[in-house]
C-alpha positions as CSV (number, residue, x, y, z in Angstrom):
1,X,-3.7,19.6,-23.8
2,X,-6.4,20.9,-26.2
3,X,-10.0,21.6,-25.3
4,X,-11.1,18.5,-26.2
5,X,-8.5,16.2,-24.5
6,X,-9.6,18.0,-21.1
7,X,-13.1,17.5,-22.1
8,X,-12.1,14.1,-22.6
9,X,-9.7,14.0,-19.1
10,X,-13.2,14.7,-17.4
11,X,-15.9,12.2,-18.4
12,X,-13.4,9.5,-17.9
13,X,-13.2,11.4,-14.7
14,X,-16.9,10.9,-14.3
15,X,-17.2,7.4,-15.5
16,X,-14.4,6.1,-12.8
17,X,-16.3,7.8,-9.9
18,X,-19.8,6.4,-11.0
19,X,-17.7,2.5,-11.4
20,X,-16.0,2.7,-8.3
21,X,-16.7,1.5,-4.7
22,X,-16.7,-1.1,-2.1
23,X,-19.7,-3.5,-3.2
24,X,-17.0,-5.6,-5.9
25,X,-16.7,-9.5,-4.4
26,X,-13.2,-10.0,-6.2
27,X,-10.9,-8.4,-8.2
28,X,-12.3,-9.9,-11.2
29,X,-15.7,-8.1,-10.7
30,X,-13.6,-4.8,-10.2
31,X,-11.7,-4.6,-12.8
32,X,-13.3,-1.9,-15.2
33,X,-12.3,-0.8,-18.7
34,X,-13.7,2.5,-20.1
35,X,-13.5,3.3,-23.7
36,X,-14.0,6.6,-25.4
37,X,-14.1,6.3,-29.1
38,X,-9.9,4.8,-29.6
39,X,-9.2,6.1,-25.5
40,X,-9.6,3.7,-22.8
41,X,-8.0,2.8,-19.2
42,X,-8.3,0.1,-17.1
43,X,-8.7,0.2,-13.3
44,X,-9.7,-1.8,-10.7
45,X,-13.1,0.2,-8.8
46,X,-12.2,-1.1,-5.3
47,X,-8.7,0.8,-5.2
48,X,-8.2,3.0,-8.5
49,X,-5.4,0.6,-9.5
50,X,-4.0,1.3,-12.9
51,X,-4.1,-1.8,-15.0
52,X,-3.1,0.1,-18.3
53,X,-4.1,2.8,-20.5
54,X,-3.2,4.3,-24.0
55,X,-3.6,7.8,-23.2
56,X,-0.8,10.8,-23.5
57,X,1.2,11.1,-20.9
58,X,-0.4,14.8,-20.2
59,X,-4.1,13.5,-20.1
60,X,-2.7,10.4,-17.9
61,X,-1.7,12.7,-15.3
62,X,-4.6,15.8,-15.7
63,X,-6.8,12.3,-14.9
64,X,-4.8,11.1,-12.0
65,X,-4.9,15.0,-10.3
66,X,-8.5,14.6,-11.1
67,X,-9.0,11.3,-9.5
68,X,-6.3,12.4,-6.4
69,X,-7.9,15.9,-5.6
70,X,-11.5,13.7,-5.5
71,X,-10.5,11.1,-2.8
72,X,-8.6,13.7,-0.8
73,X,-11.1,16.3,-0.5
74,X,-13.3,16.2,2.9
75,X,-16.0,14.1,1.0
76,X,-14.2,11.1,1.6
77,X,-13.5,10.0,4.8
78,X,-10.2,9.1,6.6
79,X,-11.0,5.8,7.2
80,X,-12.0,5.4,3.3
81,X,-9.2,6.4,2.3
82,X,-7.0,4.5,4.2
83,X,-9.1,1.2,3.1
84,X,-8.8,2.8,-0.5
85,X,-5.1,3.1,-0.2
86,X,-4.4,-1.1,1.5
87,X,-7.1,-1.9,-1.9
88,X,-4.8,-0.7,-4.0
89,X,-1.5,-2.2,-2.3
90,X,-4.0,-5.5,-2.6
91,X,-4.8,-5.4,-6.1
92,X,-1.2,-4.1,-6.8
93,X,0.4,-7.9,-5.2
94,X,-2.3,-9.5,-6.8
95,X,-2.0,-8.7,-10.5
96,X,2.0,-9.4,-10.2
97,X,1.8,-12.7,-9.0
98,X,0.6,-15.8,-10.7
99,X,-1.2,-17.1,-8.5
100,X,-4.9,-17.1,-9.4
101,X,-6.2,-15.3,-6.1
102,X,-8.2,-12.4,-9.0
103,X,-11.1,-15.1,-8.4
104,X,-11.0,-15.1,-4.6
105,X,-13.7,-13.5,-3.0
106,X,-11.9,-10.4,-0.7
107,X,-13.4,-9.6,2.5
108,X,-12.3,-6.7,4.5
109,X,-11.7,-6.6,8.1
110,X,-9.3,-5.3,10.8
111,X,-7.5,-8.7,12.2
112,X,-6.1,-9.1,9.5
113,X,-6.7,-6.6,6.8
114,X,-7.6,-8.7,3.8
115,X,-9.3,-12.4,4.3
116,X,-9.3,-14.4,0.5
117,X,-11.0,-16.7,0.3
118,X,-11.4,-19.2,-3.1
119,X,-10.6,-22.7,-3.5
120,X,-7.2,-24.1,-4.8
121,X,-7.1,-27.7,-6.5
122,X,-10.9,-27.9,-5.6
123,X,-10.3,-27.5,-1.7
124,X,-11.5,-24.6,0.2
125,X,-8.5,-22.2,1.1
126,X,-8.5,-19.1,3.1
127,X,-5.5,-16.9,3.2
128,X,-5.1,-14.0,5.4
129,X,-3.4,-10.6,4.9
130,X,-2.2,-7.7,6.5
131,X,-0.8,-4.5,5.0
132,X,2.7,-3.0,5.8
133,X,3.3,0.4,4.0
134,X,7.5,0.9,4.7
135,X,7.7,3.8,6.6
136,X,9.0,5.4,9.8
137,X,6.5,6.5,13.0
138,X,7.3,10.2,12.1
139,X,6.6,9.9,8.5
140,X,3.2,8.3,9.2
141,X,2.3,10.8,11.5
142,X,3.4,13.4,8.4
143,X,0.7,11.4,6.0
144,X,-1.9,11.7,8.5
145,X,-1.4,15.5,9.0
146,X,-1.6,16.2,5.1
147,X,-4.5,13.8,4.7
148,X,-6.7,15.4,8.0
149,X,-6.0,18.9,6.6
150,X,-6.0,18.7,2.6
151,X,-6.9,21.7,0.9
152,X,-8.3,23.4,4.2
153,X,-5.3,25.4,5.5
154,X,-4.2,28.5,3.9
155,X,-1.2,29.3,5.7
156,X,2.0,26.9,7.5
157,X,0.8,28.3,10.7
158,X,-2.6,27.7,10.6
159,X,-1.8,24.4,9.2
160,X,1.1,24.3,12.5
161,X,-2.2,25.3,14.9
162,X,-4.1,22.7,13.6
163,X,-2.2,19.5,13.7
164,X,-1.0,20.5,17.0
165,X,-4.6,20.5,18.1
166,X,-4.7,16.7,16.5
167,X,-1.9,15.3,17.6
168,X,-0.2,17.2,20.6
169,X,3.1,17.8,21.2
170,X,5.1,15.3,18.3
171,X,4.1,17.9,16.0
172,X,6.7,20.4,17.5
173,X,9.4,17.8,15.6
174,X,8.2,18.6,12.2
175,X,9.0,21.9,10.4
176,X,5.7,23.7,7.8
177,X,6.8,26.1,4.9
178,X,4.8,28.4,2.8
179,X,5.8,27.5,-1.0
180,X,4.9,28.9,-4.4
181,X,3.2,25.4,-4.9
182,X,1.5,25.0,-1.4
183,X,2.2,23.5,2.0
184,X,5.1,21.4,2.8
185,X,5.7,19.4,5.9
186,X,9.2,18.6,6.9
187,X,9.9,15.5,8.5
188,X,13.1,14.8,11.5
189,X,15.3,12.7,8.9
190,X,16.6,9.0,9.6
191,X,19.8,7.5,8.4
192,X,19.2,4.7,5.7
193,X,20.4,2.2,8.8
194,X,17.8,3.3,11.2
195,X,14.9,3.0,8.1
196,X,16.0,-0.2,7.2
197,X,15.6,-1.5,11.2
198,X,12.4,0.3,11.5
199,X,10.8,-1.8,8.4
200,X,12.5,-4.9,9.5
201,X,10.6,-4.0,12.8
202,X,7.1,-3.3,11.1
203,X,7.2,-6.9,9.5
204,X,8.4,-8.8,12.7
205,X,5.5,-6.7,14.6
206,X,3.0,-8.4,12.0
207,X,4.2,-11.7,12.4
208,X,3.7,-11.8,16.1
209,X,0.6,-10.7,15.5
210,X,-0.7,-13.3,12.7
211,X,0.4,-15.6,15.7
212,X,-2.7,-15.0,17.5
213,X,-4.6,-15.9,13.8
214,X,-2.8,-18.4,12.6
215,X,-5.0,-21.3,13.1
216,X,-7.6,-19.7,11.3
217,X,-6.0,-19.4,8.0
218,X,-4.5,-21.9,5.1
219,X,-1.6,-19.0,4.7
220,X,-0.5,-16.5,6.6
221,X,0.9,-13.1,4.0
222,X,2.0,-10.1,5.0
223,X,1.6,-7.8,2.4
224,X,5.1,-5.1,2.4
225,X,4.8,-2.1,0.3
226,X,8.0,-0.2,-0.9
227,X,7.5,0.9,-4.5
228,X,8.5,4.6,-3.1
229,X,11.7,4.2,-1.3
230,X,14.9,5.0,-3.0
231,X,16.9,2.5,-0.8
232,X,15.3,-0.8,-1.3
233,X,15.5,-1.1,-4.7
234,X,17.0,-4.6,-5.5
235,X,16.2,-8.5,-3.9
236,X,19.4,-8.3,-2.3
237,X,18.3,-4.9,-0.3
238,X,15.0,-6.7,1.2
239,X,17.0,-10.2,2.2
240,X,19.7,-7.7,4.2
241,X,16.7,-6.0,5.7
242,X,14.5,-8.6,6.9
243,X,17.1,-11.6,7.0
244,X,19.4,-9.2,9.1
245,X,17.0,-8.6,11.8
246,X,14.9,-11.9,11.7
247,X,17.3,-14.6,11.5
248,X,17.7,-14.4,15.2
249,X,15.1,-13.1,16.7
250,X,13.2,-14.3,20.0
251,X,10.2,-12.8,19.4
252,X,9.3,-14.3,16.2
253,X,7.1,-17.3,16.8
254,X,7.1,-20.4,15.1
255,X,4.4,-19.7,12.7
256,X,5.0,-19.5,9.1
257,X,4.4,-16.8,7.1
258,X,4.7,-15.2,4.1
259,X,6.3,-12.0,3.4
260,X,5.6,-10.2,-0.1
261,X,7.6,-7.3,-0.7
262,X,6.5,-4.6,-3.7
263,X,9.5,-2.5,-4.8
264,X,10.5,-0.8,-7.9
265,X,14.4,-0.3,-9.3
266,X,13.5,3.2,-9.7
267,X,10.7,5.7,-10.3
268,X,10.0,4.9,-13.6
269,X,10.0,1.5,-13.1
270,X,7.4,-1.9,-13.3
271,X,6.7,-2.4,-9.7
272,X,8.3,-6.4,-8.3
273,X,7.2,-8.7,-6.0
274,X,9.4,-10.5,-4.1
275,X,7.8,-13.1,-1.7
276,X,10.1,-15.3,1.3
277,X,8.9,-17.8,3.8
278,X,9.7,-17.4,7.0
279,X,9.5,-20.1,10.2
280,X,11.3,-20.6,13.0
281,X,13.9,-23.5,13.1
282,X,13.0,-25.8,16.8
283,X,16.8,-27.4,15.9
284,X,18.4,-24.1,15.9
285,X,17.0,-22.4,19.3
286,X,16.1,-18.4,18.3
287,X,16.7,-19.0,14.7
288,X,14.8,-18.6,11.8
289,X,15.0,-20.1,8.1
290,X,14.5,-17.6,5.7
291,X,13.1,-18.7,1.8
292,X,12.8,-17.3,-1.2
293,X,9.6,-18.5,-3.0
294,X,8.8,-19.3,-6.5
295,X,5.4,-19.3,-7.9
């Protein structure tokens, strides 16, 4: 880039941090446009969701390590950035699907994550949602590390010393390398078998929980995100996943609930949502039916 593309680069740098926050109502409210003279980009200011953009692909990215390096520095909290991160994932489902939840006004809280609420044919509907990112106990525990120490640690030791003060003696599975471009973290690997179960696990541990909520919402979503997994890449890899392990499954109760799944074909790729209704069939004892939705 040229002088005055990174000059560029950082006053739309500027003008994202001064737009965004947590005081939007909807998605609607949030979603922010910033023009410089023929330049703009579109994001929502709750998350940093990209809605598009017609820069290079050069100042794209020198604004995106811009943005990145901001929200992981020790400025922002943990806790921000983790409600950051489930915004995005939010306004990610959202703008895929056609339904017009943009309007809803989003409420954040812990049981469940997300609570929408809006109206829908001129009725008052509430809709709850909790946030699955696919991953494996050991690779979460990887994220946290690089997220509690970014940019403070100057050596794969000290970086060793210091998660081990923060999370005990799990650390001892992982493995820490000095590298020409920083830090690394390596994490005990999983056969594509045992990831798969351990997803499948995550979304049947969040419908036992929207059990206990159930009567307090019109739907019930839980909100899957895979864009960044190599292995689910297709409809037919989330049915085998979840269908596998939830067609008969006693500790599924009978509630109904939606799971969305966001996966891409590959890296480059338009993110998908695929959505499936789930309920428990009281002819079929342990069994549950298992939809694919259209909207």
């Amino acid at each position: 880039m040229n002088a005055k593309e990174n000059e560029l680069v950082l006053e739309f740098f500027a003008d994202i941090i001064h737009h965004s926050g947590f005081n939007y109502r909807t998605l609607d409210e949030s979603k922010t446009t910033i023009y410089k003279g023929k330049t703009f980009y579109c994001f929502d200011a709750l998350s940093g969701y990209v809605y598009g953009h017609n820069m290079s692909f050069e100042m794209y990215w020198a604004l995106q390590r811009e943005i990145s390096s901001y929200f992981s520095s020790a400025r922002i909290s943990a806790s921000m950035r983790k409600e950051r991160q489930e915004r995005g994932q939010l306004a990610c489902y959202l703008d895929k699907i056609s339904q017009p939840y943009k309007h809803y006004e989003i409420k954040k809280r812990e049981k469940p994550d997300f609570v929408l609420i809006g109206k829908e044919h001129g009725k008052p509907k509430v809709i709850g949602i909790e946030t699955v990112e696919f991953t494996t106990p050991e690779e979460k525990v990887m994220a946290r590390i690089a997220q509690e120490n970014y940019g403070e640690c100057q050596s794969a030791e000290e970086l060793r010393q210091k998660a081990k003060k923060q999370h005990g003696k799990k650390v001892n599975k992982y493995e820490f390398y000095d590298t020409e471009r920083g830090l690394l973290i390596g994490v005990p690997s999983y056969r594509i078998e045992q990831k798969l179960n351990c997803h499948a696990n995550q979304v049947v541990d969040k419908v036992v929980k929207f059990s206990l909520w159930n009567r307090l919402f019109d739907e019930n979503i839980i909100l899957c995100d895979g864009r960044i997994l190599q292995y689910i890449n297709s409809e037919s890899d989330i049915e085998e996943t979840l269908y596998r392990r939830m067609i008969k499954d006693e500790s599924v109760p009978s509630n109904g609930c939606t799971v969305a799944v966001m996966w891409t074909e590959n890296a480059n790729s338009n993110t998908h949502v695929s959505e499936y209704r789930i309920e428990k069939q009281p002819a079929i004892h342990g069994y549950c039916s298992f939809k694919k939705l259209q909207r």
